[in-house]
N, C-alpha and C positions, 0 to 999 in steps of 0.2 A: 564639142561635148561640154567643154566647161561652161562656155555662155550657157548653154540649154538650163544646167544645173541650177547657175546662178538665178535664169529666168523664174524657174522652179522656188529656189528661194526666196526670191522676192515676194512671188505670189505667196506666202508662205504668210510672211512676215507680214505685210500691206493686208491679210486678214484678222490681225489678230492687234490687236490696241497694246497690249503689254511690249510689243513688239517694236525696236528702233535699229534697223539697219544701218551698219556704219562700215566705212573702210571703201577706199575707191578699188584699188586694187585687187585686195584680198578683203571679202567682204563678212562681217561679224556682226552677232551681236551682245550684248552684253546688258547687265542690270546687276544694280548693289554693288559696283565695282569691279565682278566677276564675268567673263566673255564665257557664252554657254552654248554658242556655235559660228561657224568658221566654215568656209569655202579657200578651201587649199590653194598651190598653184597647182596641181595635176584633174581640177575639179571635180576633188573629192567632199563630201557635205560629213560633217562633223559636227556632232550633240554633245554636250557633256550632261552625263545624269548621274544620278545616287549609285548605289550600291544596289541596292534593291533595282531600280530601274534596271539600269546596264543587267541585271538576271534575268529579267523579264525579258529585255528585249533582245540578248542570245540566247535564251529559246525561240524565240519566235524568230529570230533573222540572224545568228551566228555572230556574239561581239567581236568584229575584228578592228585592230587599233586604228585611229586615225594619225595620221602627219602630217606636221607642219613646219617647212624650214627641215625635213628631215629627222626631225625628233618627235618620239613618240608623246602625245598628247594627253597624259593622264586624266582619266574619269572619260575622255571620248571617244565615241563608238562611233565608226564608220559607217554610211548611211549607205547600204545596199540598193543597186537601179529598181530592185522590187519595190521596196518603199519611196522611192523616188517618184514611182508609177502611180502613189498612193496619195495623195495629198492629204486626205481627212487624218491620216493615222500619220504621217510625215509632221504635221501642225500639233496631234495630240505630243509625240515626244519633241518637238519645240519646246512647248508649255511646259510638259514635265521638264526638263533644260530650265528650262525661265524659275519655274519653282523651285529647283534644286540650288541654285544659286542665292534664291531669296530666302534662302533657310541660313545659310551662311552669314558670318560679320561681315559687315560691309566693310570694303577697302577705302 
């Protein structure tokens, strides 16, 4: 299950230019200093979005926390097998991730 995930991730990532995959292990990505998504060890896929976002996207798919290391993962939202199934709308909340981090000061 987790490779599948990660395959899924990748594809993910490898379509979209703003996009630089890192971490061998546990694989993430990150911009402006800030990581805006994360493949767990139980592979689980984890976005971190806004305020706004994260409401949108529990309506439409229930925000349930993501973990990492067993700690709850602030701003990220657990990426549901439905949206996994989804790749166009999986890529769009990437993006929004990617953009919500570049709204922040950079570390």
């Amino acid at each position: 299950m987790r490779e599948e995930v990660i395959k899924i991730y990748d594809e993910i990532i490898a379509a979209n230019p703003n996009f630089d995959r890192k971490g061998k292990t546990m694989p993430y990505t990150s911009a402006n200093g800030h990581m805006f998504s994360q493949v767990n060890k139980d592979g689980e896929l984890g976005i971190r979005l806004s305020k706004t976002d994260t409401s949108t996207f529990d309506v439409q798919y229930g925000a349930q926390p993501f973990l990492s290391y067993g700690a709850i993962m602030r701003e990220y939202v657990r990426i549901p097998q439905t949206l996994l199934d989804d790749k166009q709308k999986l890529g769009y909340y990437l993006q929004k991730g990617f953009e919500y981090v570049m709204s922040l000061p950079p570390k």
